[in-house]
Backbone as CSV, one residue per row, in Angstrom:
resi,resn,N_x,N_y,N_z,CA_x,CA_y,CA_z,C_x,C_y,C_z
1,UNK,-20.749,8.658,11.198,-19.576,7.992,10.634,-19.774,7.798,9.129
2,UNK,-18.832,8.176,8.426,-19.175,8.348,7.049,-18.010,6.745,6.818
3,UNK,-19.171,5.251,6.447,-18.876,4.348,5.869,-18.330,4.050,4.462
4,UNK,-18.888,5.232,3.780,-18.063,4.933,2.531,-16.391,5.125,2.317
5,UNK,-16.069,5.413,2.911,-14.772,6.453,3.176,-13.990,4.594,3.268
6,UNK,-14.632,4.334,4.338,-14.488,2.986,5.133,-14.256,1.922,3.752
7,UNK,-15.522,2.099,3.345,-15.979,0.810,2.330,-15.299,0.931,0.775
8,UNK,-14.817,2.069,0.761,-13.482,2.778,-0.832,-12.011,2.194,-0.425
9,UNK,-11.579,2.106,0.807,-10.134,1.925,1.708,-10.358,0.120,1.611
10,UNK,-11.613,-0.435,1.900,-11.776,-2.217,1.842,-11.659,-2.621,0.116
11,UNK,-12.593,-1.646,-0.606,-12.488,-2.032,-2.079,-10.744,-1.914,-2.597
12,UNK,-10.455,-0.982,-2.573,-9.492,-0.696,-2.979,-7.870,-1.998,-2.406
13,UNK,-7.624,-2.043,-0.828,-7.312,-2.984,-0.735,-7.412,-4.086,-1.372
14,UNK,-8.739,-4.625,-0.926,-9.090,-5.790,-1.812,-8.508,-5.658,-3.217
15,UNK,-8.950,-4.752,-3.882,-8.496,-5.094,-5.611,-6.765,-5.068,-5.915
16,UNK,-6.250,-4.388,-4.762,-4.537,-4.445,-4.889,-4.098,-5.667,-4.259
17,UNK,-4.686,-6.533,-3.406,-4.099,-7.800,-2.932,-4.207,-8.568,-4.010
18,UNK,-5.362,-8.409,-4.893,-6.150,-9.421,-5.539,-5.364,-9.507,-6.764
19,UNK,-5.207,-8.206,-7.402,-4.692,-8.273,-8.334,-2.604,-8.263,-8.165
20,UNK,-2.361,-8.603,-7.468,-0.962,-8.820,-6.968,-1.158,-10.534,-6.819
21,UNK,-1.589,-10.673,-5.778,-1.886,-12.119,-5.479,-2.445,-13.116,-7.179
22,UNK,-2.760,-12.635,-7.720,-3.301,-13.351,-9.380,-1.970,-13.113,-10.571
23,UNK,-1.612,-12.458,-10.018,-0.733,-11.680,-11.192,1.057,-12.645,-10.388
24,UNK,0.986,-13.139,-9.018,1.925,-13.770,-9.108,1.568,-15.467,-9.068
25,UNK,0.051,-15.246,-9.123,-0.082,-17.362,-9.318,-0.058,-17.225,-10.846
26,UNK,-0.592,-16.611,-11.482,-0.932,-16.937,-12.882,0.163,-16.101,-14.219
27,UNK,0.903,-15.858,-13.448,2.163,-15.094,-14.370,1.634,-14.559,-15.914
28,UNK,1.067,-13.062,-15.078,0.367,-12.214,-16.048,1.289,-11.982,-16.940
29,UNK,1.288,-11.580,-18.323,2.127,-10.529,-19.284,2.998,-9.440,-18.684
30,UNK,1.806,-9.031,-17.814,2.730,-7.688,-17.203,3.517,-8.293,-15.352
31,UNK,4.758,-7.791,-15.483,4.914,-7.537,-14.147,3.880,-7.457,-13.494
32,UNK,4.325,-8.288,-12.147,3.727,-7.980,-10.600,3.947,-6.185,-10.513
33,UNK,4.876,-5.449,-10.068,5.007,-4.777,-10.050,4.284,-3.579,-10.783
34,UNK,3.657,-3.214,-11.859,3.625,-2.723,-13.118,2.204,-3.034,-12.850
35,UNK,1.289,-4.367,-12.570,0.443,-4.200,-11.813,-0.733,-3.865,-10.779
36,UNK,0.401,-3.442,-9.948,0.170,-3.028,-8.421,-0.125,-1.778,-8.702
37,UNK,1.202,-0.819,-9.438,0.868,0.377,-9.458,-0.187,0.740,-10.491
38,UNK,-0.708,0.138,-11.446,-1.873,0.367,-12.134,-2.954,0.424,-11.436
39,UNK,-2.874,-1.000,-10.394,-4.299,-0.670,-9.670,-3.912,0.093,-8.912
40,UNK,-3.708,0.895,-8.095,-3.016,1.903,-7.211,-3.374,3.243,-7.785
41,UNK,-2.750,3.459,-9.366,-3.108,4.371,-9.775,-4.348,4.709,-10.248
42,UNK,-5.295,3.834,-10.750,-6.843,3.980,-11.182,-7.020,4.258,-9.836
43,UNK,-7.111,3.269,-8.457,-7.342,3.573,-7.361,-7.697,5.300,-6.945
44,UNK,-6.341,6.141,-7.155,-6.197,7.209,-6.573,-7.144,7.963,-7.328
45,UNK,-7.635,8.155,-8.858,-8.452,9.030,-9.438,-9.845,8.483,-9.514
46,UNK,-10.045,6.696,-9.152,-11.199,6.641,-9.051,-12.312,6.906,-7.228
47,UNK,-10.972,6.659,-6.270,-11.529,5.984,-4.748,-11.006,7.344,-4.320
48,UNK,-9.901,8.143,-4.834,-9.079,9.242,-4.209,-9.933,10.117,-3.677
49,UNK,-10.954,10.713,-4.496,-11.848,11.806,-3.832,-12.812,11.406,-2.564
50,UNK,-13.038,9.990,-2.775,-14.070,9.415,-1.715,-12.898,9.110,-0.016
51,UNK,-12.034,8.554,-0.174,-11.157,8.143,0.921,-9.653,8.170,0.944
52,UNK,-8.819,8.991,-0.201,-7.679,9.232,-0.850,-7.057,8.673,-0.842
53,UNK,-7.500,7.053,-1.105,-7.006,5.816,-1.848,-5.979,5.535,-1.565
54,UNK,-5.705,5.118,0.096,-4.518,4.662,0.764,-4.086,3.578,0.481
55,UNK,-5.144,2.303,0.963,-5.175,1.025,0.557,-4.057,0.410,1.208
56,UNK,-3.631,1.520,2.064,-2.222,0.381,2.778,-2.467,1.107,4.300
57,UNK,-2.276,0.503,5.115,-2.272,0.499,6.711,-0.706,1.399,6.829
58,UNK,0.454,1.350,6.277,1.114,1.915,6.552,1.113,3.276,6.258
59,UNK,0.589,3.572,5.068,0.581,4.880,4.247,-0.851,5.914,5.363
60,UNK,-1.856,5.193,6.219,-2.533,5.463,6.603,-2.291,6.202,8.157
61,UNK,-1.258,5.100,8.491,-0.168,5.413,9.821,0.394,6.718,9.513
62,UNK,1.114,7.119,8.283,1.735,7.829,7.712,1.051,9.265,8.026
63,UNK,-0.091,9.084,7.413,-0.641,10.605,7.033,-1.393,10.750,8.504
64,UNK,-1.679,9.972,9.323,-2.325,10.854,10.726,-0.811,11.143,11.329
65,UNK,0.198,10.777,11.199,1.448,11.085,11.679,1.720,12.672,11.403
66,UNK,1.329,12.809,10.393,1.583,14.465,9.533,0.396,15.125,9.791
67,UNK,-0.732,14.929,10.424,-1.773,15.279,10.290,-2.625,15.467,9.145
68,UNK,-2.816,14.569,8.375,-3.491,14.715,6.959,-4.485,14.074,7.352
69,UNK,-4.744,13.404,8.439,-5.587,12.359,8.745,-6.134,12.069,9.961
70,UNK,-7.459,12.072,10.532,-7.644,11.648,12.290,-7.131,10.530,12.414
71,UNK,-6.723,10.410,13.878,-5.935,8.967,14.468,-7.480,7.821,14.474
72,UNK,-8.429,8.474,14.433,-9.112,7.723,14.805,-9.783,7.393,13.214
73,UNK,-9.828,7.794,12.579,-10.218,7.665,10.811,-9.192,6.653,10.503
74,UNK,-7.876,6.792,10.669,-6.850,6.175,10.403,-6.820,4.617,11.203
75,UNK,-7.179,4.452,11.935,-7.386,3.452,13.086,-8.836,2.548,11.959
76,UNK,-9.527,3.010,11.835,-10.907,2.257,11.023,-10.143,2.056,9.276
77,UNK,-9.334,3.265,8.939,-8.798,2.612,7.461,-7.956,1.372,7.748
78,UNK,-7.348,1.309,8.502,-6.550,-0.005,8.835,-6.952,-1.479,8.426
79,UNK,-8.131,-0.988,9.701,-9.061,-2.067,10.028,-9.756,-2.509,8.472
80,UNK,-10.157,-1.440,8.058,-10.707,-1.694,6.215,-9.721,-2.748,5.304
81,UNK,-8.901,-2.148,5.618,-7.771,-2.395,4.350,-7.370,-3.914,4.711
82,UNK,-7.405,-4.158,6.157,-6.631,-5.819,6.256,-7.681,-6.570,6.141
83,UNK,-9.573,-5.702,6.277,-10.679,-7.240,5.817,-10.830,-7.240,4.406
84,UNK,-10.212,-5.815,3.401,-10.228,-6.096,2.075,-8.906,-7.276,1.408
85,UNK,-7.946,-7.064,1.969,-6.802,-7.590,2.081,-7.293,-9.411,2.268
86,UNK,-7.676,-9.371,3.299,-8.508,-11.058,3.407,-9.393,-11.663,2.548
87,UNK,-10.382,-10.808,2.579,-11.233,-11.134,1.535,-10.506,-11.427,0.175
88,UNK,-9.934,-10.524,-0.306,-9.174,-10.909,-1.480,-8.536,-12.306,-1.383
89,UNK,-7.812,-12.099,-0.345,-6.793,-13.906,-0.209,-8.286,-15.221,-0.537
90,UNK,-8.998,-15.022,0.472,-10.149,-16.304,0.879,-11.142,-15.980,-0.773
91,UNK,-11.377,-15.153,-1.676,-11.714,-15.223,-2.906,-10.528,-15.934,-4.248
92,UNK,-9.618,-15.398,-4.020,-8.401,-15.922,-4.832,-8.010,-17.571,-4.796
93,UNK,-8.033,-17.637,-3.356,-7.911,-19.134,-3.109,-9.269,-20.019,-3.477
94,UNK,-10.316,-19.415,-3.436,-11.659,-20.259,-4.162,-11.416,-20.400,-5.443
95,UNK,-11.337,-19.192,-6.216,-11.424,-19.253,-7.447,-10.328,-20.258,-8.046
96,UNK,-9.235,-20.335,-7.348,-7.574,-21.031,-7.792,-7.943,-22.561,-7.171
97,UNK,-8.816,-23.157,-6.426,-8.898,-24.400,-5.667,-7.868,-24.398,-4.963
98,UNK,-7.173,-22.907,-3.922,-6.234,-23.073,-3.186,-4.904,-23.408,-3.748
99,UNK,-5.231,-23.129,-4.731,-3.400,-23.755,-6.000,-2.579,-22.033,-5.824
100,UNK,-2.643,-20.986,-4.866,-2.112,-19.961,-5.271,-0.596,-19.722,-4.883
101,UNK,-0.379,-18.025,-3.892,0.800,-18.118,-3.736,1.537,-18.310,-2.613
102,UNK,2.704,-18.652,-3.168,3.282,-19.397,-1.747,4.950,-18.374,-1.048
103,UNK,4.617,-17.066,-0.836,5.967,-16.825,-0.482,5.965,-16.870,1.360
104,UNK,7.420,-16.642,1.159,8.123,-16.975,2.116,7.814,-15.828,3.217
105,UNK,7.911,-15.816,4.755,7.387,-14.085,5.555,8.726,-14.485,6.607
106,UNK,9.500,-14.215,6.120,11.049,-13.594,6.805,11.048,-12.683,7.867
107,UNK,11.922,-13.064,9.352,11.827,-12.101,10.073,13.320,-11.491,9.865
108,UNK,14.137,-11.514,9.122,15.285,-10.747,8.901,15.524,-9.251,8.781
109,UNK,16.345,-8.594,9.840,16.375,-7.076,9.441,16.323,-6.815,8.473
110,UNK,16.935,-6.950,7.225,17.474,-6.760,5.902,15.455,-6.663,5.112
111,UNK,14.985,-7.558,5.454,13.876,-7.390,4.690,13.087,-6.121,5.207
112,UNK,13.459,-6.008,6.434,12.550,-4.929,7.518,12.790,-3.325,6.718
113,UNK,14.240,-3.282,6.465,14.814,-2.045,6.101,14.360,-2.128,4.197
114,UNK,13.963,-3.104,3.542,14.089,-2.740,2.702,12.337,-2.275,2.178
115,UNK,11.569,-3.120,2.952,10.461,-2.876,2.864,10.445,-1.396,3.859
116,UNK,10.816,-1.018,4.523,10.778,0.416,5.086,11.167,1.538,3.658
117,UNK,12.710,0.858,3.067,12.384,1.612,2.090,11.572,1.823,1.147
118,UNK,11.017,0.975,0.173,10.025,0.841,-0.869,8.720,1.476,-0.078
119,UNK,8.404,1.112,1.393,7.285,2.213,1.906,7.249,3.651,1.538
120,UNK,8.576,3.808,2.073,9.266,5.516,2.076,9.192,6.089,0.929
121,UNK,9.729,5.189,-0.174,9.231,5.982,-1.785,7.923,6.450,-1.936
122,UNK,7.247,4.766,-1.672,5.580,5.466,-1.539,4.922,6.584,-0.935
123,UNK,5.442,6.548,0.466,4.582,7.608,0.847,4.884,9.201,0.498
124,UNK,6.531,9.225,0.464,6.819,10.408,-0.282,5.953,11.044,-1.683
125,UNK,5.544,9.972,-2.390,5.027,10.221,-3.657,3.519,10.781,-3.221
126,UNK,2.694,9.942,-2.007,1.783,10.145,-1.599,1.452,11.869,-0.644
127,UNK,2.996,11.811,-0.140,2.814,13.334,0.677,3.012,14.311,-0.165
128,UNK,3.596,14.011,-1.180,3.410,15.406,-2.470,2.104,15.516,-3.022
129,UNK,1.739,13.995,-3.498,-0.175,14.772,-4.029,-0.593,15.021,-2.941
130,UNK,-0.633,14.734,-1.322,-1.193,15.136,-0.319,-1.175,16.571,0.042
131,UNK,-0.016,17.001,-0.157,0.347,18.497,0.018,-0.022,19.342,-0.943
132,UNK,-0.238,18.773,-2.190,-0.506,19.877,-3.162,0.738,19.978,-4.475
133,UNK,1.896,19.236,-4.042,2.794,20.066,-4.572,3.121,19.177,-6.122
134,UNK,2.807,18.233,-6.256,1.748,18.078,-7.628,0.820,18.231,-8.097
135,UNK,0.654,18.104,-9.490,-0.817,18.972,-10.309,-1.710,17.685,-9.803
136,UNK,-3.292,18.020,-9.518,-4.017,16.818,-9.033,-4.115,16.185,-10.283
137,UNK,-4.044,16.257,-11.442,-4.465,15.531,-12.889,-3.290,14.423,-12.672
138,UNK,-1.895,15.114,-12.041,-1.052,14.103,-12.191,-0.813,12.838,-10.525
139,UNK,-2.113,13.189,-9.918,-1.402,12.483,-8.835,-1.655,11.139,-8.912
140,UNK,-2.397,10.661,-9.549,-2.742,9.148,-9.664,-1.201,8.441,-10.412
141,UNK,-1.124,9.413,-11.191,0.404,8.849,-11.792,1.506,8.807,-10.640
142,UNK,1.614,10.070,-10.041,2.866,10.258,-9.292,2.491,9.398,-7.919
143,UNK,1.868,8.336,-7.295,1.603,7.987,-6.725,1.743,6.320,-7.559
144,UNK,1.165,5.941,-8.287,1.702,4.786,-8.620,2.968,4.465,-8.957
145,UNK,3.383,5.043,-9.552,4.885,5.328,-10.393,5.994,5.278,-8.876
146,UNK,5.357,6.137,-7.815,6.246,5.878,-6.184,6.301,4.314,-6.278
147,UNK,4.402,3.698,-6.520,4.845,2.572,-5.464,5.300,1.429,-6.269
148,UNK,5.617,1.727,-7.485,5.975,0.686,-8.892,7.924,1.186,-8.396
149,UNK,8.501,2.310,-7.790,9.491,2.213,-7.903,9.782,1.313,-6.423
150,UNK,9.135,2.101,-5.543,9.425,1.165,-3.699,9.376,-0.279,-4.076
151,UNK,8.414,-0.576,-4.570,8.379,-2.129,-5.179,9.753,-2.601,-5.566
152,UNK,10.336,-2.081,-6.818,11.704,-2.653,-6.987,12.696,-2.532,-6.353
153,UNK,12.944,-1.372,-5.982,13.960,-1.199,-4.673,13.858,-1.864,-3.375
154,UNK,12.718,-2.135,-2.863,12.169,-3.656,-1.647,12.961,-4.710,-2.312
155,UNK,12.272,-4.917,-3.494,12.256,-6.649,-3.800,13.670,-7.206,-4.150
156,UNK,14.755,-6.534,-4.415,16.058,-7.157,-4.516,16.073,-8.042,-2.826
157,UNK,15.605,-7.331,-1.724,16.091,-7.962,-0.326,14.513,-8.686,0.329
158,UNK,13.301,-8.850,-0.363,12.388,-8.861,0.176,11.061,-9.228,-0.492
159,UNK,10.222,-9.699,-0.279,9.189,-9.949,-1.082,8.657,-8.738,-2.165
160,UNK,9.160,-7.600,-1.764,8.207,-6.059,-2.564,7.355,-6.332,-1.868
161,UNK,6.634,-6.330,-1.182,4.761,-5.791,-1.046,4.718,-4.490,-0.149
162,UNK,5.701,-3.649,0.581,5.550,-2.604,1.137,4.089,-2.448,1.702
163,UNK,3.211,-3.538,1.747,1.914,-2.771,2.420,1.964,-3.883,3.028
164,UNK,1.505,-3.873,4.612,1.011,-4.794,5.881,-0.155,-5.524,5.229
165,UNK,-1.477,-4.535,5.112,-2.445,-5.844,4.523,-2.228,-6.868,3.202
166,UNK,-1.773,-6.273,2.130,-1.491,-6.999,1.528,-0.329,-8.379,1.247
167,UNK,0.807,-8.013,2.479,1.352,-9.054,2.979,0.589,-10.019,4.301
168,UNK,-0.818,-9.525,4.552,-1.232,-10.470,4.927,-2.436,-11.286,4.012
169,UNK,-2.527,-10.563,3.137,-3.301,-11.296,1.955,-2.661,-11.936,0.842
170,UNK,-1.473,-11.920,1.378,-0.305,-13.001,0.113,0.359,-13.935,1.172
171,UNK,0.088,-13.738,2.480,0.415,-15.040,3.739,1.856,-14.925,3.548
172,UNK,2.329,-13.129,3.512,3.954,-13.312,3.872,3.951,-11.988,5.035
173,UNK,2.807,-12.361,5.979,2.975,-11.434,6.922,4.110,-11.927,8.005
174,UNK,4.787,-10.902,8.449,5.535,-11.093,9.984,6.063,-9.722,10.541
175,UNK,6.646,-9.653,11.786,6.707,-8.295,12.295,7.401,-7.664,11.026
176,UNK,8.487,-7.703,10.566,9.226,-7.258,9.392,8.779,-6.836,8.221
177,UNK,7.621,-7.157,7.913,6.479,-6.859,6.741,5.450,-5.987,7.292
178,UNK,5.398,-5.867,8.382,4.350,-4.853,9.262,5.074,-3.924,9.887
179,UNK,6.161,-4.268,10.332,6.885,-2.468,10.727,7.713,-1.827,10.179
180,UNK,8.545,-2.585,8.944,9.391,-2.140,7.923,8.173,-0.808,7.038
181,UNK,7.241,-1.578,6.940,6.766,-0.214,5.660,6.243,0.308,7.052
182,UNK,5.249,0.618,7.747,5.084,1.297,9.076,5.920,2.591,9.349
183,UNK,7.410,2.143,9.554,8.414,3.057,9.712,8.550,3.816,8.543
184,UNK,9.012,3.179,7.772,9.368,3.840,6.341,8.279,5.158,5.527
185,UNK,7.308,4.896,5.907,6.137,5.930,5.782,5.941,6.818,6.257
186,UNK,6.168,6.232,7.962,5.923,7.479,9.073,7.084,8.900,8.597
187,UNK,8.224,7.746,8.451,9.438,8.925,8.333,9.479,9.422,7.153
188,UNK,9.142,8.975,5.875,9.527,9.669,4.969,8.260,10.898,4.468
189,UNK,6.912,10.401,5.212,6.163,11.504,5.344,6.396,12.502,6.495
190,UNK,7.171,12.072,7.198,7.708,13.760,8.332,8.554,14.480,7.288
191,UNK,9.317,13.649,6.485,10.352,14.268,5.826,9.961,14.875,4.855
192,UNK,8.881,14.607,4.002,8.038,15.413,3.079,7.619,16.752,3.498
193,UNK,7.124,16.635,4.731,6.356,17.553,5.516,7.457,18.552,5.458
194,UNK,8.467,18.082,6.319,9.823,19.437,6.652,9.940,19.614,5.498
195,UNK,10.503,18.911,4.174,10.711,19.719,3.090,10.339,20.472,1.993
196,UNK,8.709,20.292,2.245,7.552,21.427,1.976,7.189,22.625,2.782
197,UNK,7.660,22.397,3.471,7.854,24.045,4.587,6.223,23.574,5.210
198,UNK,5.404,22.736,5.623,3.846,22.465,5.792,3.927,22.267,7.083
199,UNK,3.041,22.953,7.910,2.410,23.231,9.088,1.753,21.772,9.519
């Protein structure tokens, strides 16, 4: 079992809860948003070659769906990503004396569909560097830049966080935050797939 793979999918989590979760207690300069996809994007050119810098349980669902990925590799990134996801929360809240953030975890369709969408941007962005059909120099970009747009298009109806662990490391998990991006991934990476002509 190759652990690092494992232990790049926990780092990486971790540093996208962390730095989301800080960036909305301490109202950075930059967007939340603007953020996310920075760490996301260092993510993909620094963690990409080691575990291709999913960092989200849905995007992970996604690619064994298309076969980019074993069910059973995909099953242990999960598992990675929601104890990096924790860890981040139970560090954030030390460092803050528990003063952090407080959103709301809605079971409303409306949030379900919108976080399905902002998934769907993502993973689309993700099944093109996956497939090839961006230059690899540019996929760290075209992969953040997805999840900096899913982000805004979510967040008019929804918290933005399009990723399961990290809505459980900002304590706005509920079914709607876990199967909205879930879906939204699965499908918009089949849909990548059909419209790359890919086996």
């Amino acid at each position: 079992m190759n652990f690092q793979k494992y232990l790049a999918e926990m780092l990486g989590a971790f540093a996208l809860t962390l730095g989301v979760y800080l960036s909305l207690s301490l109202g950075m300069p930059l967007a939340t948003p603007f953020v996310a996809a920075l760490i996301l994007g260092l993510g993909v050119y620094t963690l990409g070659p080691i575990s291709g810098a999913h960092f989200n349980p849905a995007i992970s669902i996604a690619m064994a769906g298309v076969k980019k990925l074993k069910w059973e590799v995909a099953f242990f990134y999960v598992i990675s990503q929601f104890v990096g996801a924790l860890l981040a929360m139970y560090f954030a809240d030390f460092m803050m004396s528990g003063g952090g953030v407080d959103l709301t975890a809605g079971n409303d369709l409306k949030i379900g569909i919108a976080e399905a969408l902002g998934a769907g941007v993502l993973a689309f962005g993700v099944a093109a560097a996956t497939y090839k059909k961006v230059h690899e120099a540019a996929s760290g970009i075209t992969v953040a830049w997805s999840l900096l747009l899913g982000i805004l298009l979510s967040s008019g109806f929804s918290n933005g966080i399009v990723n399961p662990a990290v809505a459980l490391g900002l304590g706005s998990l509920s079914y709607m935050y876990v199967l909205g991006p879930i879906v939204g991934a699965f499908l918009a990476a089949r849909l990548y797939k059909y419209l790359a002509g890919a086996k």
